[in-house]
C-alpha positions in Angstrom: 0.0 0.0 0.0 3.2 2.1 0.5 3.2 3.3 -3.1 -0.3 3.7 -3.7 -2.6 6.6 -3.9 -5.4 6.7 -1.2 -8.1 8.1 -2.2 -10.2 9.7 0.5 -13.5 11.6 1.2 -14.2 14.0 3.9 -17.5 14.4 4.4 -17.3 18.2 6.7 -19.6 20.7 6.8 -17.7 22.6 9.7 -15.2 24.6 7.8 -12.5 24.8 11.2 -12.6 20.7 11.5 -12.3 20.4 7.5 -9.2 22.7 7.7 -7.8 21.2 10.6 -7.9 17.4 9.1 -6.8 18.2 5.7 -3.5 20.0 7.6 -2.8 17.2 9.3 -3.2 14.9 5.8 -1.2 17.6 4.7 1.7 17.0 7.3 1.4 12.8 6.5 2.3 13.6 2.8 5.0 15.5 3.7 6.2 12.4 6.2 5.1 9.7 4.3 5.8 7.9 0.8 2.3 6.8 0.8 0.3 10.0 -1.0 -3.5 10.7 0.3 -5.5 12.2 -2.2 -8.3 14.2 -0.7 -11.9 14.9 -2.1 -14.3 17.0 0.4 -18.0 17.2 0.3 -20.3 19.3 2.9 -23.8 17.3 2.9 -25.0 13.8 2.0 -26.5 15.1 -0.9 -22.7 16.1 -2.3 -20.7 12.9 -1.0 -23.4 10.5 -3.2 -22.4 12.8 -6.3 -18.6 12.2 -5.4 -19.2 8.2 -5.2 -21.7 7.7 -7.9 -19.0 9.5 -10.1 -16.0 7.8 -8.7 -14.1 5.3 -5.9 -12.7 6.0 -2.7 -10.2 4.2 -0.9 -11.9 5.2 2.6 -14.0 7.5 3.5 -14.3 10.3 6.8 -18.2 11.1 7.6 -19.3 13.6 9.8 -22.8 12.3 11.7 -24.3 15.5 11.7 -24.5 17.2 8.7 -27.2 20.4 7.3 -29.1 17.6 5.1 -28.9 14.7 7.5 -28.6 13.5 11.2 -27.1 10.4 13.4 -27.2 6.8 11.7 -29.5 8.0 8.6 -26.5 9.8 7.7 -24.8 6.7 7.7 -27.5 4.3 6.0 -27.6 6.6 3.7 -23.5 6.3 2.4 -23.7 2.4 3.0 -26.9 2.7 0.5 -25.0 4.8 -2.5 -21.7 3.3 -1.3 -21.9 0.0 -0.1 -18.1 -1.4 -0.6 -16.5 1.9 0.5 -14.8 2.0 4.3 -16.4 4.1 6.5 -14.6 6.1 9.6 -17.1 8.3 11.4 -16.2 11.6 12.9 -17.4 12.7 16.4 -17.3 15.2 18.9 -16.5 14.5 22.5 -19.8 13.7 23.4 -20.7 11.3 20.7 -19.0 8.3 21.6 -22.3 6.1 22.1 -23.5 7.4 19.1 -19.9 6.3 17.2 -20.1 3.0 19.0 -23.3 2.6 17.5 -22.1 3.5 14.1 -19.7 0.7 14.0 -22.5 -2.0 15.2 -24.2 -0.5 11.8 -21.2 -1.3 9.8 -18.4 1.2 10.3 -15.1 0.3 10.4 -13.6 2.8 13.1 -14.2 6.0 14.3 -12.2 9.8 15.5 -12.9 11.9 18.1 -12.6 15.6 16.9 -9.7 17.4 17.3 -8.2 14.4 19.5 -6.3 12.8 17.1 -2.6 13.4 15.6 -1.4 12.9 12.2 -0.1 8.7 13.4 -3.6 8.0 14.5 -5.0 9.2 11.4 -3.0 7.3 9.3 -3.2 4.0 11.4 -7.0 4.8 11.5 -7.0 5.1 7.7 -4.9 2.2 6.9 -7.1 -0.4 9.6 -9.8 0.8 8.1 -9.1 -0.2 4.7 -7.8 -3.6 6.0 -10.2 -4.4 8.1 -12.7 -3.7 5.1 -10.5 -5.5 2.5 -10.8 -8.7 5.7 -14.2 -8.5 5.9 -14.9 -8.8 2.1 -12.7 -11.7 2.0 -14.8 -13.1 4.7 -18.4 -12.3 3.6 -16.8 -14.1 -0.1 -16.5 -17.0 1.9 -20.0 -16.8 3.1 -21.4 -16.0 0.6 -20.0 -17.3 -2.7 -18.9 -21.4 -3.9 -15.2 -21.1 -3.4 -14.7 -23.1 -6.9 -16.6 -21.1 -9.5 -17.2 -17.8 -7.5 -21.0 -18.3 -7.8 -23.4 -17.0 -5.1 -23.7 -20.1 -2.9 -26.7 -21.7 -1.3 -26.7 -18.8 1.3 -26.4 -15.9 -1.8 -29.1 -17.6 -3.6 -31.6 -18.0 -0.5 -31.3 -14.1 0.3 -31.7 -13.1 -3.4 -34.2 -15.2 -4.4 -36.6 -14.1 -1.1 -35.7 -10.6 -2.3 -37.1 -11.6 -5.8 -40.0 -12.8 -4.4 -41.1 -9.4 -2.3 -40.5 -7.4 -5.0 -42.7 -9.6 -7.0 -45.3 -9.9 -4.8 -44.8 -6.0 -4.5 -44.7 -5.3 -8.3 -47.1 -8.1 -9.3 -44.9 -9.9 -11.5 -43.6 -13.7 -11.8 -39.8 -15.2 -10.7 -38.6 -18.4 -12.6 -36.7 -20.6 -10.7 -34.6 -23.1 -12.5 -32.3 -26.1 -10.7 -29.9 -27.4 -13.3 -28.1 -31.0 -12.4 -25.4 -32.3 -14.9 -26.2 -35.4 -16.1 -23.7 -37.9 -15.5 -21.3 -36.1 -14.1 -20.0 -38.8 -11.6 -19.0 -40.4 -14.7 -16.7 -37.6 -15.3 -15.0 -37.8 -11.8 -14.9 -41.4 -11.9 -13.3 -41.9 -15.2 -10.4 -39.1 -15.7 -10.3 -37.5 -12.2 -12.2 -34.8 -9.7 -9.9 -32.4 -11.0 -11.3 -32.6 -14.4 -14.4 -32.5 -12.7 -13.6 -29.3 -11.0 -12.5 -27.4 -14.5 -15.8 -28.7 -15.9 -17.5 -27.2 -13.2 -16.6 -24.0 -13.5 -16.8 -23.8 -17.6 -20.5 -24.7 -16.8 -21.1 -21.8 -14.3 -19.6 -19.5 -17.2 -21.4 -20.8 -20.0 -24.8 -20.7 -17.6 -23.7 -17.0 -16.7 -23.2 -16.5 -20.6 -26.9 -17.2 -21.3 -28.6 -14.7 -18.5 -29.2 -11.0 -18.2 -27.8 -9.0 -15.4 -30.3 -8.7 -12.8 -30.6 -12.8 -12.9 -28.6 -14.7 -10.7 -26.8 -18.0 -11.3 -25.9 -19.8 -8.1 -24.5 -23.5 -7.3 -26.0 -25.2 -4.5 -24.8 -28.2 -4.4 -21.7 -30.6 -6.1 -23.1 -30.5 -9.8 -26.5 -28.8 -9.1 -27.1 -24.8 -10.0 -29.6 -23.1 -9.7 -31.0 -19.9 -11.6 -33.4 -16.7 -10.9 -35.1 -15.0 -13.5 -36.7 -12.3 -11.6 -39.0 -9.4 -12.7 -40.7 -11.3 -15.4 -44.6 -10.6 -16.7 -45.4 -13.9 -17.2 -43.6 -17.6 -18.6 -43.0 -17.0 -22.3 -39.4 -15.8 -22.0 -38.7 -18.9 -19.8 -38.4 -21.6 -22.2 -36.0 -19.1 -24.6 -33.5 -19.2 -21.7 -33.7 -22.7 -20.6 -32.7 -23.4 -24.7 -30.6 -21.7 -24.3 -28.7 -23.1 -21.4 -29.2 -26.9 -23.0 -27.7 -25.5 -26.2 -24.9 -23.9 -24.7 -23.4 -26.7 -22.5 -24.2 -29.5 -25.3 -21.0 -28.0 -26.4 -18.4 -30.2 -26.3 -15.2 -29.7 -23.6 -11.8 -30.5 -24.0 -9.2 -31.3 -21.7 -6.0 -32.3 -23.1 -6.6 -35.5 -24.8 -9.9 -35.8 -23.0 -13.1 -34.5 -25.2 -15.8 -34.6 -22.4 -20.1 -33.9 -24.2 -22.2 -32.7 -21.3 -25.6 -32.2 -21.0 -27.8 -30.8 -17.9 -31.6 -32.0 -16.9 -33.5 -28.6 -15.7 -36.4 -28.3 -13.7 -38.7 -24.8 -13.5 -41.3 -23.6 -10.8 -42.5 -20.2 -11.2 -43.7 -17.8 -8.3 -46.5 -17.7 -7.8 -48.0 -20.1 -9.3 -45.8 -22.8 -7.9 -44.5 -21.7 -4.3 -44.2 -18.6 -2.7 -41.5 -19.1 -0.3 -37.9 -20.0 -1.3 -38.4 -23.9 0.0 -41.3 -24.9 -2.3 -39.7 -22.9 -5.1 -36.4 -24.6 -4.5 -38.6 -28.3 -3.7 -40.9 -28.1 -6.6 -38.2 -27.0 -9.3 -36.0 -30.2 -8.3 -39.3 -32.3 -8.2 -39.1 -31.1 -12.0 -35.6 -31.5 -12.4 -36.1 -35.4 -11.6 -38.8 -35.8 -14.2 -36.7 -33.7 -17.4 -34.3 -36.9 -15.5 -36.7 -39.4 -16.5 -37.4 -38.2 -19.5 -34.2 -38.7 -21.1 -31.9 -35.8 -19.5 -30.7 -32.8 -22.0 -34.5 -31.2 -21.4 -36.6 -29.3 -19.2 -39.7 -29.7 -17.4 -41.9 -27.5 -15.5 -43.3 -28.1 -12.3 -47.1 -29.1 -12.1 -49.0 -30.7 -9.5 -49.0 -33.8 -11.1 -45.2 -34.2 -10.6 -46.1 -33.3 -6.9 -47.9 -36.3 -6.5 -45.5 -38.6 -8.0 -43.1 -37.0 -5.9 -45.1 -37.7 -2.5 -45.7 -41.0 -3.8 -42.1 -42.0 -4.6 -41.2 -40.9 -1.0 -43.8 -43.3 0.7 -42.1 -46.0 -1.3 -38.8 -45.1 0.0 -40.3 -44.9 3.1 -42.1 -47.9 3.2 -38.9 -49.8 1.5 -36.4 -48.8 4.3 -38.8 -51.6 6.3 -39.6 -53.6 3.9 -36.8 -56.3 5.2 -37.1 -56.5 8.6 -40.7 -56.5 8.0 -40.4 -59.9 5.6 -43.1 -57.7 2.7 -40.5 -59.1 0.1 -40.8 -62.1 -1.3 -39.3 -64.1 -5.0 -41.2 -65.9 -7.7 -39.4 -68.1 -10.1 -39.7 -68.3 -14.1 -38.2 -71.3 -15.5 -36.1 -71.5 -18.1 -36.3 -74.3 -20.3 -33.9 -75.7 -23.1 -35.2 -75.3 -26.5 -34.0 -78.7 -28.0 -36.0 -81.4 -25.6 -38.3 -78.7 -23.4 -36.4 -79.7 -20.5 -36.1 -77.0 -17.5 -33.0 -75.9 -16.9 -33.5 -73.5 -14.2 -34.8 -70.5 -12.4 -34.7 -66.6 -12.8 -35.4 -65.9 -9.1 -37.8 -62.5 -10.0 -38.3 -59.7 -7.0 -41.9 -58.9 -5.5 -43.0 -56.8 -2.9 -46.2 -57.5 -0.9 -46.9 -53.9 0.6 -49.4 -54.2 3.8 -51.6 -51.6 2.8 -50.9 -51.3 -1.3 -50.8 -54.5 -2.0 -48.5 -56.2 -4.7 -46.2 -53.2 -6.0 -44.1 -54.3 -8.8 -40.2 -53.8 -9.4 -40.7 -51.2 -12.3 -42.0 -49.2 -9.3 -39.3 -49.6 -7.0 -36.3 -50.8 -8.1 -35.1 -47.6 -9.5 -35.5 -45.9 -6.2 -33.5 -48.5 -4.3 -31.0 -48.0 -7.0 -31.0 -44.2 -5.6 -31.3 -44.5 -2.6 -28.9 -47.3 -2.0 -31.5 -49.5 -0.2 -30.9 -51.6 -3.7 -27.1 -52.9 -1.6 -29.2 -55.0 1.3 -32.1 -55.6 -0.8 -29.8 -57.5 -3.3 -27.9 -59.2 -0.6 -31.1 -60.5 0.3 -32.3 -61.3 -3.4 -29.5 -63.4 -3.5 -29.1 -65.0 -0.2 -32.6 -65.7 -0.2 -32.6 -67.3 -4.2 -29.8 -69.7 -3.2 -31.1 -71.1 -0.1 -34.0 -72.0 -2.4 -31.8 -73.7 -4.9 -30.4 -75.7 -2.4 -33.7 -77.1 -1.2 -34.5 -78.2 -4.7 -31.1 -79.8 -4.9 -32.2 -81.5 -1.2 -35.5 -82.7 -3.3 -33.7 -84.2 -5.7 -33.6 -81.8 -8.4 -29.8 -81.7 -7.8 -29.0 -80.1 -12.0 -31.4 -76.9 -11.6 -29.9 -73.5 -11.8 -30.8 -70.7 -9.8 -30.6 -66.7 -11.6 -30.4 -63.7 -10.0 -30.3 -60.5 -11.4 -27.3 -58.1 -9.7 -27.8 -54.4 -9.9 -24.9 -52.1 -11.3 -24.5 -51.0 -7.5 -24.3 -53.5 -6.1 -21.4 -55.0 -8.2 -19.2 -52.2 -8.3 -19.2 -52.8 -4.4 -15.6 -54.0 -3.8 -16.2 -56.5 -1.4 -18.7 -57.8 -3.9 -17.1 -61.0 -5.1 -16.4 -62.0 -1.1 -20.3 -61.7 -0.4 -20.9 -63.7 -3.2 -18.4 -66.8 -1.9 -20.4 -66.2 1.8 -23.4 -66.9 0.7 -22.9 -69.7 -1.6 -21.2 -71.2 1.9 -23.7 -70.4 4.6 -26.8 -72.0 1.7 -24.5 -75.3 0.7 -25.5 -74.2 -3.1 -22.3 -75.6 -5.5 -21.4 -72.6 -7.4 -22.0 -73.7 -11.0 -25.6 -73.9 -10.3 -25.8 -69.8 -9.6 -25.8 -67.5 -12.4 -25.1 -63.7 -11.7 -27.4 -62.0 -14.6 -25.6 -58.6 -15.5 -26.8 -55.7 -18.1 -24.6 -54.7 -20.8 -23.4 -50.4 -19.4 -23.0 -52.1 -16.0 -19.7 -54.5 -17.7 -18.8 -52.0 -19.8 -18.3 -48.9 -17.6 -14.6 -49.0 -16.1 -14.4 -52.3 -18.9 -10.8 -52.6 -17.7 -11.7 -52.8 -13.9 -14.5 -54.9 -14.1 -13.3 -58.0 -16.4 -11.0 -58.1 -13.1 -13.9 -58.3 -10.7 -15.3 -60.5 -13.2 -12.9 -63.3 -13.0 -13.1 -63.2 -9.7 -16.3 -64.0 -9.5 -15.5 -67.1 -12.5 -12.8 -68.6 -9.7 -15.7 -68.7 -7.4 -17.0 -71.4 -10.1 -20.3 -69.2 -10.7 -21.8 -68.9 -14.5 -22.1 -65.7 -15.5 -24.5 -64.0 -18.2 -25.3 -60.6 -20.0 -29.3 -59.3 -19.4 -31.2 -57.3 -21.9 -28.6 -58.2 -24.4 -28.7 -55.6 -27.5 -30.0 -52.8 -25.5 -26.9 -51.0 -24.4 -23.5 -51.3 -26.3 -24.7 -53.8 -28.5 -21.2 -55.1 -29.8 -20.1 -58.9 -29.4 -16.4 -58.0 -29.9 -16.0 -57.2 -26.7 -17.4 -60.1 -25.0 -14.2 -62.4 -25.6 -12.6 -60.2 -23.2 -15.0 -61.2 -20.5 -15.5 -64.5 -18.8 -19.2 -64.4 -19.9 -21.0 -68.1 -20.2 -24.3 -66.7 -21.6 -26.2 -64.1 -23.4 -30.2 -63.3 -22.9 -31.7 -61.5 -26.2 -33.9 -58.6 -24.4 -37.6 -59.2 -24.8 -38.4 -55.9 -26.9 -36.2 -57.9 -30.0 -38.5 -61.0 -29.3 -41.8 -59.0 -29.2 -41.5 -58.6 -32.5 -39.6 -61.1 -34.1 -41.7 -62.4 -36.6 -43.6 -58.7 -37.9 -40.0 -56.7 -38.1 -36.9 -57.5 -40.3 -34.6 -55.7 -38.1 -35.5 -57.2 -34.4 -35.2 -60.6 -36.4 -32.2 -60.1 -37.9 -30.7 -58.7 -34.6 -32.0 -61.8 -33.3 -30.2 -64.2 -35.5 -26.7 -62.2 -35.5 -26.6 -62.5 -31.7 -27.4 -66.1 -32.1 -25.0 -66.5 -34.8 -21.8 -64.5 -33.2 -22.7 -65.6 -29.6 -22.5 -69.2 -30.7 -19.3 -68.7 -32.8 -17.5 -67.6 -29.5 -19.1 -70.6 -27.2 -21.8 -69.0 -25.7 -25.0 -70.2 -24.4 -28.2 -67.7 -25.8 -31.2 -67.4 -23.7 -34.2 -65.7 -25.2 -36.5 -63.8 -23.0 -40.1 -62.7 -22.8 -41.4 -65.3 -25.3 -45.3 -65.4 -25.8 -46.0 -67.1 -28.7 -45.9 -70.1 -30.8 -44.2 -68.5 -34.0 -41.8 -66.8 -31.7 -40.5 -70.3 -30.7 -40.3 -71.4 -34.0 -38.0 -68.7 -35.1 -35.7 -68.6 -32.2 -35.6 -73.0 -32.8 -34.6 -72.4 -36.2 -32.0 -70.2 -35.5 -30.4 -72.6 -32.7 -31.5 -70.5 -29.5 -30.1 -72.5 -26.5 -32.8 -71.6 -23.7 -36.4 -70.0 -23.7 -38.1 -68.3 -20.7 -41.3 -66.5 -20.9 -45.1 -66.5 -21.1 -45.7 -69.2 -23.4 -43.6 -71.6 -21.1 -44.7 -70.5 -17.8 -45.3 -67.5 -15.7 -43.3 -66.5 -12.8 -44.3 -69.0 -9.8 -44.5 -69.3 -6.1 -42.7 -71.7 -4.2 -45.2 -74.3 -3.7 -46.0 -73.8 -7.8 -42.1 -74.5 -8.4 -42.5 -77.9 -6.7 -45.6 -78.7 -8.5 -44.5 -78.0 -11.6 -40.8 -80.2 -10.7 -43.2 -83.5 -10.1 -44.8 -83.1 -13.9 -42.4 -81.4 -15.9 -38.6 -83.4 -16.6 -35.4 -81.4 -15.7 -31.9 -81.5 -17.5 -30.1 -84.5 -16.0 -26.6 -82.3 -16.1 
């Protein structure tokens, strides 16, 4: 600061008092290296021209001035000079009034004609300091340390301003909560400092999209969120939120990395949806979750509806955190039978949940929450745990060649202790491992490919047989697969629905058949209803059928009656 002009402000309207400061500023220069550069002004009214035109370093107020008295003279500077330092000048009898000045955001104060030219200048430099300190601080309150965005504290205070001033104004605030889709991904596979850098291009190019008086804020690791305020209704909404998709469907490159992000947004408006910061903030994520579901890269507003699905999702996760303890889950078993003598092979050990008071709800209305959530980890250890105990007691029966299935969900087998839960449970049910089959989808191999055909062979030493679900559905490339330890593929239903009505499911059909063969692997074929389906898929050399036309999903009990009338492979 030595060689740097301060700029200062006396704000004096006692002629004797103005004189006798600026002579002692005028004895510092003569001292000092550091140069003070002094501006003086008589009445509020005068010091708000001097800032509005210009900045000053610090500033000296007089309390009582012709045009204004005590703290309103005060308020009034903060208002037309809010990130200025303030010293306040007194006479002897003011010091309460001076102590109240700094509660009201001074930095310091000087008693009149008590002061020498070293307190002035100490008083003058602390004062700038202190104000430099406490801007540094309230950044640190107030904005995300990464990007320099308002942060969730910021974005609360402005978007409650917003709000009053609509309410006063009788005009409408968008609120828009952005989430990156798949941005995990991006930390998982190249690094959270990647991560970091994409961060903060997104906060630039979301800034790049909005006017001045809106607001961009993140709230959260990869969530922002946005204030439109001051608008006359919801036309211009959509405009922006294009905007914003366009803009970050730009591809980012960093270094040999070329990283294609997209964002999922969700809009409530005030005051139709909310008129307080949390149902804003609640409703707009509600919608955020549905542009989720319908594909990411869009957005959704909020409407009731949403609101409803959003209550009732929460009574499911509710309701599934007791689900266990409570024994409402239960499995059913579809057989799978093999094609060339209609012989059963095994079991897909299917998920159902008995709710007390809903009744049956189906997975399609609860897995994907448990996947959220996480309550997906002990349900699956219970799938499983639960699936091979059974297979053992058919094996006690006498039905000693069956195979047991269980689906495994993407969490739970990037769990690293995965492979060792596996080899507990085939212990503690007796079950030999070839007779369990670990059913996998497609993006759940194929993300971190190199990691997972490790974890993968793992789980082959265990002796287990492994197979691909929903086969031609995700990457839908066999050249991969001879650099897994895969035993088996199962075509997805949606390519048998159709099989014998269009070209292309059929012909997907027969390649998989075709190529999964040529590198020794079993096909299953899933979901088939009908007779003509069968015939294709026999034609073709299908392995293994499950679906409809063979059986439903059955109980227990219907299992064993079905094992008394219908033969089993032998081995």
């Amino acid at each position: 600061m030595n060689n740097e002009i301060i700029r200062v402000l006396l704000v004096e309207d006692n002629p004797a008092d103005a004189r006798f400061i600026k002579e002692h500023f005028k004895d510092i220069r003569e001292m000092r290296e550091t140069p003070f550069l002094i501006s003086d002004a008589n009445s509020v009214s005068s010091a708000v021209e001097h800032v509005t035109n210009r900045h000053f370093d610090v500033i000296l107020l007089d309390l009582s001035l012709p045009d204004s008295q005590g703290l309103e003279t005060l308020h009034r500077m903060h208002t037309h000079a809010p990130g200025m330092p303030l010293i306040v000048l007194t006479g002897l009898d003011d010091d309460e009034l001076a102590l109240s000045a700094m509660r009201h955001g001074a930095q310091d104060y000087l008693i009149k004609g008590k002061f020498d030219i070293q307190l002035l200048s100490r008083a003058i430099r602390y004062t700038i300091e202190r104000k430099r300190s406490e801007a540094e601080i309230k950044k640190l309150a107030y904005f995300d340390f990464l990007t320099g965005l308002p942060n969730r504290v910021l974005f609360t205070d402005r978007l409650k301003q917003a709000i009053i001033m609509a309410q006063r104004d009788t005009r409408n605030v968008a609120l828009l909560f952005l989430d990156l889709d798949n941005f995990k991904k991006v930390n998982d596979s190249i690094g959270h400092a990647y991560g970091d850098r994409l961060l903060k291009i997104t906060a630039d190019r979301i800034q790049n999209c909005l006017r001045s008086a809106d607001t961009v804020a993140r709230i959260g690791g990869d969530e922002f969120v946005v204030i439109l305020p001051f608008l006359s209704g919801t036309e211009d909404v959509p405009k922006v939120a294009e905007k914003i998709l366009h803009s970050l469907k730009n591809p980012v490159t960093f270094e040999e990395h070329e990283i294609y992000t997209s964002v999922s947004i969700g809009i409530s408006m005030f005051p139709g949806d909310g008129s307080t910061v949390d149902d804003l903030l609640k409703n707009a994520d509600i919608a955020m979750y549905q542009a989720k579901e319908g594909g990411r890269n869009n957005y959704q507003f909020f409407s009731q509806d949403m609101n409803v699905q959003a209550v009732t999702r929460q009574l499911i996760e509710s309701s599934m955190r007791q689900a266990i303890s409570r024994n409402e889950f239960y499995l059913v078993y579809q057989p799978q039978y093999n094609l060339r003598d209609r012989v059963i092979t095994g079991f897909e050990a299917l998920l159902r949940w008995r709710h007390p008071q809903k009744g049956n709800i189906y997975p399609q209305q609860f897995i994907s929450i448990a996947e959220e959530t996480g309550l997906i980890m002990p349900i699956g250890e219970w799938v499983l745990r639960t699936a091979c105990t059974q297979a053992r007691k058919w094996h006690d029966a006498g039905h000693s060649s069956l195979r047991i299935a269980v689906n495994i969900s993407a969490r739970q087998f990037k769990q690293d202790s995965f492979a060792t839960l596996v080899q507990t449970i085939l212990a503690e049910s007796g079950l030999p491992p070839q007779f369990l089959e670990l059913e996998l989808t497609e993006s759940t191999i194929m993300e971190h490919a190199d990691k997972n055909v490790q974890v993968l062979q793992k789980l082959k030493n265990l002796g287990v047989t492994l197979a691909i679900d929903d086969f031609g559905t995700g990457y839908s490339s066999l050249s991969y697969l001879k650099h897994f330890p895969i035993d088996r593929l199962k075509i997805d239903s949606s390519f048998v629905r159709d099989i014998n009505t269009n070209g292309d499911d059929a012909a997907i059909a027969e390649a998989i058949i075709f190529m999964a063969h040529s590198l020794k692997l079993d096909v299953v074929a899933e979901g088939v209803e009908q007779e003509d389906q069968l015939t294709f898929l026999d034609s073709r050399n299908c392995d293994m059928l499950q679906g409809y036309l063979m059986s439903h999903p059955l109980s227990v009990t219907e299992v064993g009656t079905l094992l008394t009338h219908v033969p089993q492979t032998t081995g």
